[in-house]
C-alpha positions in Angstrom: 15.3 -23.1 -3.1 18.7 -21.1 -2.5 18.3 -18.4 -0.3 19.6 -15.0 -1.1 21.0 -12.4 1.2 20.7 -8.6 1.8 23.6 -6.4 1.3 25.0 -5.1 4.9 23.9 -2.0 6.3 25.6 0.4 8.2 24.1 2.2 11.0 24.8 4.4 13.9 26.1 2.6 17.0 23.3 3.9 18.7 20.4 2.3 16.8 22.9 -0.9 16.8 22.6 -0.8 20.6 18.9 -0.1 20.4 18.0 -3.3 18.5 20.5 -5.6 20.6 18.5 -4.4 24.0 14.9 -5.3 22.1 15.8 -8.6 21.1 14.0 -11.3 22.2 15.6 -14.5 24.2 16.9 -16.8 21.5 16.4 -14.1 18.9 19.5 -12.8 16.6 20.3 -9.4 14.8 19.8 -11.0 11.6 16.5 -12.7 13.1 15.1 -9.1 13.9 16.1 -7.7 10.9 14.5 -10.3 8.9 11.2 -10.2 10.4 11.3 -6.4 9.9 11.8 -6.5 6.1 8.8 -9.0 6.5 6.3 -6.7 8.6 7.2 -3.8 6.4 6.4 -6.0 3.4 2.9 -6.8 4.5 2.5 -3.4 5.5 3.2 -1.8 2.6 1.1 -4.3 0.8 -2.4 -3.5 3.3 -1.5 0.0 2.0 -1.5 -0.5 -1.4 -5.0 -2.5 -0.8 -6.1 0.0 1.1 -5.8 2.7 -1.1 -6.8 0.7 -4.2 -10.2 0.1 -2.1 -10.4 3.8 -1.3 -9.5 4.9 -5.4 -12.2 2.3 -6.5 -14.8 3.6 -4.3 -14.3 6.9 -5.4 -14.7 6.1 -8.5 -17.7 4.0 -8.0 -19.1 7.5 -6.0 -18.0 9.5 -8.8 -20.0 6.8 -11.5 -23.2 6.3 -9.5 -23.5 10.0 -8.4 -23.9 8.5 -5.2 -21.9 10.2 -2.2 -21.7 10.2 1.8 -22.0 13.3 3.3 -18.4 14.2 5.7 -20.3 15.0 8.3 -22.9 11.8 8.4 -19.3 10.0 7.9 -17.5 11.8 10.9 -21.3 11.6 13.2 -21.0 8.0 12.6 -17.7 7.4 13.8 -18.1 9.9 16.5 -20.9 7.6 17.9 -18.5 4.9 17.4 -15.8 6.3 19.5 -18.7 6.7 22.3 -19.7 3.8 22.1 -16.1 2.4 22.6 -15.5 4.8 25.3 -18.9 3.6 27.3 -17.7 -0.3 27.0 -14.5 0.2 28.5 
């Protein structure tokens, strides 16, 4: 497979200087930049998954009539968060 390339980018010295003091040992400006563009990539794809889950519920609530109530949502992952907080 040939490999393609991205078109350079211009950026402030500042956010140059930035990503050349978080590199990693071994690792290269192009490296970093790389896996960026990959973790945004897969980001932006959870989100989309996400929010088709959350549009497809919704419509499934809207079909069957049947709903959550907020507030038995938000009690339940209030005692969540309690619960979380006690473990620690």
């Amino acid at each position: 497979m040939k490999t393609a390339s991205f078109p350079s980018l211009r950026v402030e010295p500042e956010l140059r200087e930035a990503a050349e003091q978080s590199l990693l040992e071994g690792e290269t400006i192009s490296g970093f930049v790389e896996q960026a563009i990959r973790d945004s990539i897969e980001r932006r794809g959870h989100q989309r998954e996400f929010i088709a889950r959350g549009l497809a519920s919704r419509d499934n609530a809207k079909r069957s009539g049947n709903y959550v109530a907020a507030d038995a949502v938000m009690g339940r992952l209030q005692a969540m968060l309690a619960a979380a907080k006690a473990g620690k």
